[in-house]
C-alpha positions in Angstrom: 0.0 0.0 0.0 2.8 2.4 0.4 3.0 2.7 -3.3 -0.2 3.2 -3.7 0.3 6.0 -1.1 2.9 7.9 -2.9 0.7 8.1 -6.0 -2.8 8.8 -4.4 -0.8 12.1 -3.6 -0.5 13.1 -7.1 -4.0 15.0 -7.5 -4.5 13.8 -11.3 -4.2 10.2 -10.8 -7.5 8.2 -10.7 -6.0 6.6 -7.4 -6.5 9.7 -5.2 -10.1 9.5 -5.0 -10.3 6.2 -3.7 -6.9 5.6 -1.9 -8.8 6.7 1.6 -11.5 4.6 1.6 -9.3 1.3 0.2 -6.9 2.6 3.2 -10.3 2.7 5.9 -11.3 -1.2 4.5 -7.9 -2.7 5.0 -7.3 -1.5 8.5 -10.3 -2.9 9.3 -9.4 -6.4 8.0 -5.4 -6.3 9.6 -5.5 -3.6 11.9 -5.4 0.5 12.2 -1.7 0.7 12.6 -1.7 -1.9 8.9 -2.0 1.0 6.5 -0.9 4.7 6.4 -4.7 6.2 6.1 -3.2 9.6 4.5 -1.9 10.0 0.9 1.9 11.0 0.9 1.7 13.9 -1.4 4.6 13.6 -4.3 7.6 15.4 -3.8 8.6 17.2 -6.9 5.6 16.9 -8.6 4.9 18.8 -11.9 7.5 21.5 -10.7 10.6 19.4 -11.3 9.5 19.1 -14.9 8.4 22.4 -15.4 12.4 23.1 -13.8 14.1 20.3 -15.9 12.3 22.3 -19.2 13.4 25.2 -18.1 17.2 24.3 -17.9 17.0 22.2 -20.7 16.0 25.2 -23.1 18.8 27.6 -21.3 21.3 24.7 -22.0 19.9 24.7 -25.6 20.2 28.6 -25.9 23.7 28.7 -24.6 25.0 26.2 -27.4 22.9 28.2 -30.1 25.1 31.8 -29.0 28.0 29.6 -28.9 27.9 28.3 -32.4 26.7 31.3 -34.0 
């Protein structure tokens, strides 16, 4: 479940709508302490893409004025 967890954080995956309530039925089956109720929200998200774009097209500009 704890990859489950991880993802469930990420707001635009199916998983976090339901990741609570699968969460609630297990820890009734094998215990409360079983399952981490709470989503672990993703570290990095979107932002480290947006970031790894952003460098990628300075790195890109950079070798253009250098060739030119």
């Amino acid at each position: 479940m704890a990859i489950f967890s991880s993802f469930a954080g990420n707001t635009t995956q199916p998983i976090s709508q339901t990741y609570g309530d699968a969460a609630q039925q297990i820890d009734i089956g094998c215990g409360p302490t079983f399952v981490n109720g709470t989503a672990a929200p993703l570290k990095g998200g979107a932002g480290a893409i947006g970031a790894g774009l952003g460098s990628m097209i300075a790195l890109l500009t950079m070798l253009l004025a250098f060739f030119l």
